[in-house]
C-alpha positions in Angstrom: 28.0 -6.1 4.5 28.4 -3.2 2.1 25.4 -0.8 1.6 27.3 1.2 -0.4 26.8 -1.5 -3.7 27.0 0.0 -7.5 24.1 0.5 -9.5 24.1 -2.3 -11.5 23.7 -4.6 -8.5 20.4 -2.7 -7.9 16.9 -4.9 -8.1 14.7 -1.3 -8.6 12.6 -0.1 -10.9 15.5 1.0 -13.4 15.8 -3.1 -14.3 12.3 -3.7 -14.6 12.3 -5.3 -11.4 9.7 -4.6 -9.0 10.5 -6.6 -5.7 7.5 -7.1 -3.1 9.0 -4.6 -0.7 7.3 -5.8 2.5 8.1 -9.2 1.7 11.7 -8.4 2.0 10.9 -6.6 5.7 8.1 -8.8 7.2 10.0 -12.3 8.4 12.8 -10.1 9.6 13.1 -11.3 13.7 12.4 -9.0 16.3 12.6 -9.2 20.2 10.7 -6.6 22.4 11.2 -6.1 25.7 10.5 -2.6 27.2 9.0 0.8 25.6 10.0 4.3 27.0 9.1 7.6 25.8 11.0 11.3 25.1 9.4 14.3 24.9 11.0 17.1 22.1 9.8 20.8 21.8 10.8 23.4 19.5 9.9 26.9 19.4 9.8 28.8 16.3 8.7 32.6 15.4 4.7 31.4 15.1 4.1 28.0 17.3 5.4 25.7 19.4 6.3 22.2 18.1 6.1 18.9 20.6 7.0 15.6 19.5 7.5 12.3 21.5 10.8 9.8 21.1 9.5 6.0 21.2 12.3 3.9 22.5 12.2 0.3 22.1 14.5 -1.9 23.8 15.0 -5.8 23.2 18.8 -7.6 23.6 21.1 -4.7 24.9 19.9 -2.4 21.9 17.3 0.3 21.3 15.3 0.9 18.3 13.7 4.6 18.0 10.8 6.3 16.3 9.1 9.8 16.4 5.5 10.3 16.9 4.1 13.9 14.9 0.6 14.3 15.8 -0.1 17.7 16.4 -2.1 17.7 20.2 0.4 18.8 22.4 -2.3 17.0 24.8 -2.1 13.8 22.8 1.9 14.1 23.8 1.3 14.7 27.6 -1.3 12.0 27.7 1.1 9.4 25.8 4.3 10.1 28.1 2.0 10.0 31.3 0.1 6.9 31.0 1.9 3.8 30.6 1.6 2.1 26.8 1.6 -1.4 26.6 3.1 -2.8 23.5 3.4 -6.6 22.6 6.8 -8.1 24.6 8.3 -11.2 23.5 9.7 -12.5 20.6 8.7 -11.4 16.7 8.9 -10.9 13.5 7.9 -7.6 11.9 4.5 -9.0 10.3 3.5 -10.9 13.0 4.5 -7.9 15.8 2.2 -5.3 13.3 -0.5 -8.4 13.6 -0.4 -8.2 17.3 -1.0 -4.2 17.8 -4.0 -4.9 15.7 -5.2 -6.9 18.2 -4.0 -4.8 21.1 -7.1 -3.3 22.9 -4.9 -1.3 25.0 -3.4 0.4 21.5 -6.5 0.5 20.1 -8.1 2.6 22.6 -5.2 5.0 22.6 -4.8 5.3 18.7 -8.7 5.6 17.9 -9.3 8.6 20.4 -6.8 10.6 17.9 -7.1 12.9 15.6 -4.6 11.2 13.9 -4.1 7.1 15.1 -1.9 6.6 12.1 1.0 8.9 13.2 1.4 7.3 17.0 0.9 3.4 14.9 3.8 4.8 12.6 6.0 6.0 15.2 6.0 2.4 17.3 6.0 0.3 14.0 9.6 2.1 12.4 10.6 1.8 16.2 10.5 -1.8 16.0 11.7 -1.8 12.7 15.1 0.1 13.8 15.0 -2.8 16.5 14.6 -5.6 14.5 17.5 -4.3 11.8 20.0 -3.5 14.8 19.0 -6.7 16.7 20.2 -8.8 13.0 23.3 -6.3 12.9 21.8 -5.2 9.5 20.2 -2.1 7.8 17.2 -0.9 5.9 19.3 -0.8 2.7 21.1 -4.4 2.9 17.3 -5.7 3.7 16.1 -4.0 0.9 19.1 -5.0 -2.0 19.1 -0.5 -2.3 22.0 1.8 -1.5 21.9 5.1 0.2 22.5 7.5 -1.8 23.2 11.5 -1.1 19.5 13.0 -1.1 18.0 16.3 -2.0 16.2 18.7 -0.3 14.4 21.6 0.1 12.7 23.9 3.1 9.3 24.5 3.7 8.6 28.1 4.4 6.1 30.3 5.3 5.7 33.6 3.8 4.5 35.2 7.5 0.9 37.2 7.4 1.6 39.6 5.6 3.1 37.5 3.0 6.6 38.6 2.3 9.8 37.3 0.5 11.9 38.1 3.8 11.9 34.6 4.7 13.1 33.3 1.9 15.9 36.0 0.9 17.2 35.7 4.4 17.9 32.1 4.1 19.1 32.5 0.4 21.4 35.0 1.9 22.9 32.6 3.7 23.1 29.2 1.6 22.5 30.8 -2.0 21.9 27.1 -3.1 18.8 26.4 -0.8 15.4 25.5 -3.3 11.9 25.7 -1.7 8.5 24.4 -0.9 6.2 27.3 -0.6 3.1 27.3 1.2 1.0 29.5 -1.0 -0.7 32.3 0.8 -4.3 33.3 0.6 -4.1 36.5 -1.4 -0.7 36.4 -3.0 0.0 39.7 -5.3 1.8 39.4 -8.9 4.8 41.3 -7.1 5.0 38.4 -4.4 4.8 35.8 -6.7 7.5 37.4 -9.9 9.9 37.9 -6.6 9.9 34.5 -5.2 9.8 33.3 -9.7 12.7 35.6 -9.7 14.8 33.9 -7.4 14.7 30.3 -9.3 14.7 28.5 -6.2 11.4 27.2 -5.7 10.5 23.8 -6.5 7.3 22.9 -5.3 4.0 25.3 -4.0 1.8 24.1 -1.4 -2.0 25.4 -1.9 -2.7 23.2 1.1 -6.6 22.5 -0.3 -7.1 18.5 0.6 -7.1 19.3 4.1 -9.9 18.4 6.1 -9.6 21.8 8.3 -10.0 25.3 6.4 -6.7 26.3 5.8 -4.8 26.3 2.4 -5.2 28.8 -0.3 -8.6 29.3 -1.8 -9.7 27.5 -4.9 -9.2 30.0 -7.5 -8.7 28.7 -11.4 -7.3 32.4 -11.9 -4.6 32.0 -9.3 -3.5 28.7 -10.3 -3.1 29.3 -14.0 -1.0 32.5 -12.5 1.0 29.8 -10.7 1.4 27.4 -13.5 2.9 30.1 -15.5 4.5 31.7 -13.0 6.4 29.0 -11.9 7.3 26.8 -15.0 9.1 24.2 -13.1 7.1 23.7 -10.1 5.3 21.1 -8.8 1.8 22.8 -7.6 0.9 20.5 -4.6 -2.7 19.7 -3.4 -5.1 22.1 -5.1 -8.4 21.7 -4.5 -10.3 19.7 -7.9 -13.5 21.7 -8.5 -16.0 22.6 -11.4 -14.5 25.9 -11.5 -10.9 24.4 -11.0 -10.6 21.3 -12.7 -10.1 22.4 -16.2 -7.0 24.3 -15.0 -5.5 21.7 -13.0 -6.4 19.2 -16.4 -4.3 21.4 -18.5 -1.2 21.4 -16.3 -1.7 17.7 -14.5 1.7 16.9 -15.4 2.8 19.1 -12.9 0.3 18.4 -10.1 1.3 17.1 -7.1 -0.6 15.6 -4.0 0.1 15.0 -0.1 -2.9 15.1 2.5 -4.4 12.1 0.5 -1.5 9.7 0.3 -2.0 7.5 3.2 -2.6 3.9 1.2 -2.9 2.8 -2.2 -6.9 2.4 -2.4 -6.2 6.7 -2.1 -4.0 7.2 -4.8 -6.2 4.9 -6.6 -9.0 7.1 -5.8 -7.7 10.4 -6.9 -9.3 12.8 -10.1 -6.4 11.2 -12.5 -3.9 9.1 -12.3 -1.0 11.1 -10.5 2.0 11.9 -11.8 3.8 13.5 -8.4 3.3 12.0 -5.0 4.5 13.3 -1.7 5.1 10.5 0.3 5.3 10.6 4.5 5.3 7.4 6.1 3.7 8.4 9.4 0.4 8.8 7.1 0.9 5.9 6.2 0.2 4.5 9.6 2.1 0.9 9.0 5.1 -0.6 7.5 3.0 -2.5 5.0 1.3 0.5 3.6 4.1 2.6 3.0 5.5 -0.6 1.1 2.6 -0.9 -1.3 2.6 3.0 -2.0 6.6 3.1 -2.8 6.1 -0.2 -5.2 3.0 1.8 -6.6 5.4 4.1 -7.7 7.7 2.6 -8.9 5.3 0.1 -11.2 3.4 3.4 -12.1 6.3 5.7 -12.9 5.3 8.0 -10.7 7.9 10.6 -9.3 7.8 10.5 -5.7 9.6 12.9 -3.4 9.6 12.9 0.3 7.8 15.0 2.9 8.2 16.3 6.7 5.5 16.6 9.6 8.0 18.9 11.2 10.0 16.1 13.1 12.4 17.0 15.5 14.4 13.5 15.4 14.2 9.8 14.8 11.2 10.8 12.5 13.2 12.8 10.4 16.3 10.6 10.1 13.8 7.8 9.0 12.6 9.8 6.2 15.7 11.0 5.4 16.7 7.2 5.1 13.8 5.8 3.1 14.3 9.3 0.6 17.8 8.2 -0.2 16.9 4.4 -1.0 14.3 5.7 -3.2 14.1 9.2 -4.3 17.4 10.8 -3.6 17.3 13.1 -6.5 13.9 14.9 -5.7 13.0 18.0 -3.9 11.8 16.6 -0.5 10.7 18.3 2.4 13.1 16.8 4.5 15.3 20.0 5.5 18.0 19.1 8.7 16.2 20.2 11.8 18.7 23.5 11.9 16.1 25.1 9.2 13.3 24.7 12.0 14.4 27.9 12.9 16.4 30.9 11.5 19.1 32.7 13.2 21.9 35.1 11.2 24.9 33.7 12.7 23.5 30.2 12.5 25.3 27.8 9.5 22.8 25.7 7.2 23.3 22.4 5.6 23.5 22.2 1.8 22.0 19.7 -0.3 22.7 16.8 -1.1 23.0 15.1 2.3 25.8 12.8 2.6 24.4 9.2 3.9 26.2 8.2 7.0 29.3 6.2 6.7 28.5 3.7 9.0 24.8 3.7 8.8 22.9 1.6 11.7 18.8 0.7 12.0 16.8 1.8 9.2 20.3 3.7 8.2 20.5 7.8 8.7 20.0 7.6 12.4 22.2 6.6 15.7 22.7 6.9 19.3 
């Protein structure tokens, strides 16, 4: 098997080709046998991160996924009480078929703020099992090759906002680009020093949240980022009367996150999109992550990845599903060392290198 095919071997949108990509995933066999959980902190300067590593283990090998929902709670319950997942043998569809129809999974996922991360994490756990188990990898099932992939970090600017965050890791990668989460009250000095540094790709105004956080929806202040930022993706603005004929003018450049969890959303949004930040734990299954990437790639649409702060599996699988499909874009899929800054600490550059002998859904091994 070689994942590492040339281009012109490539059934992707490039050759007019647009494959059914759950199809290619669905029938693939799976066997399931035992599920075990790993807790993951982090602390960084503001908050504490936790994160739980779903280990599922059929014939001598284990297949891993990350669950990202925020509740620290939701974590301690999850690890404590014992989850019952579908044993036996599989295939991908019919396994996703069966934790529909678990009650036990049902009662767990629908008393969460957010079911679809926990139904993500167990779903790309099998899916690592399933490609391990047939000695293959997300790329060969696919007919894609890993490619190196772009990235940026997130930051934010601290309260109050300052450029220190970003200088200090500019300082020490001077080829590090950014995603920005836009503050609430940014000044013109803020905003012409973090234009000035050329590095930022993509501004966050956070506004399709359901809680109140984000920047506020201010047509002045997002013409001033338009123009401030000629190259930047401005991601998730809040569509208003007093907005909307801003965000009309520059919807070539608009971008959107919170909403992307299926196709009937992207369907749903003020205009057809032309940027899409795509995380497949909102996506809650296998199947629905499928239909959003062939969406855009039968829609042109430029896609680029995003993070939920993952701590392991869950970034790796992003990683992965980045370089078969948007390696050139600016995701938010940053190596964990950018979780947190130290001086002495050394940073990754972009592009990541795929692995050389990738395993599972490909940028991930034990």
């Amino acid at each position: 098997m070689d994942d590492h095919k040339p281009d012109a071997d490539r059934g992707d949108a490039r050759h007019g080709e647009f494959p059914d990509l759950y199809e290619k995933i669905k029938l693939l066999p799976v066997t399931v046998e035992a599920v075990s959980f790993e807790g993951k902190h982090i602390e960084t300067e503001d908050r504490t991160f936790e994160r739980t590593i779903i280990r599922i283990r059929g014939e001598g090998v284990t297949g891993y996924g990350e669950d990202v929902t925020r509740s620290i709670e939701a974590h301690e319950r999850l690890r404590e009480d014992e989850l019952h997942l579908p044993t036996g043998d599989w295939t991908i569809g019919t396994f996703s078929d069966a934790l529909d129809a678990s009650s036990g999974l049902s009662a767990r996922t629908l008393s969460r703020e957010t079911p679809e991360y926990l139904r993500w994490a167990i779903e790309s756990a099998v899916l690592d099992l399933a490609l391990k188990q047939s000695e293959r990898t997300l790329a060969s099932v696919l007919d894609r090759t890993y490619e190196p992939m772009a990235f940026v970090v997130s930051l934010q600017l601290g309260d109050p906002p300052h450029i220190r965050p970003v200088n200090r890791l500019l300082n020490a990668n001077s080829n590090i680009e950014f995603k920005i989460d836009v503050p609430d009250t940014p000044s013109d000095g803020l905003l012409s020093a973090l234009s000035d540094t050329g590095a930022v790709r993509i501004l966050d105004l956070k506004a399709q949240y359901d809680s109140d956080v984000g920047a506020p929806a201010d047509p002045d202040l997002y013409r001033r980022l338009f123009e401030t930022f000629p190259n930047a993706l401005i991601e998730d603005p809040a569509v208003t009367d007093t907005t909307q004929h801003v965000l009309e003018e520059y919807s070539d450049r608009v971008s959107w996150d919170a909403p992307i969890t299926c196709v009937e959303r992207i369907q749903n949004l003020p205009w057809e999109p032309t940027a899409l930040n795509i995380k497949p734990c909102r996506s809650g299954t296998i199947e629905s992550l499928c239909r959003i990437l062939e969406y855009g790639l039968q829609h042109e649409v430029e896609l680029y990845g995003g993070g939920m702060f993952e701590l392991d599996a869950g970034r790796a699988h992003s990683q992965a599903i980045a370089s078969l499909f948007y390696p050139d874009r600016p995701s938010d899929l940053a190596p964990p060392a950018y979780h947190t800054y130290r001086a002495d600490k050394s940073y990754p550059s972009s592009p990541l290198e795929p692995p050389a002998k990738p395993t599972g859904i490909g940028w991930y091994s034990r």
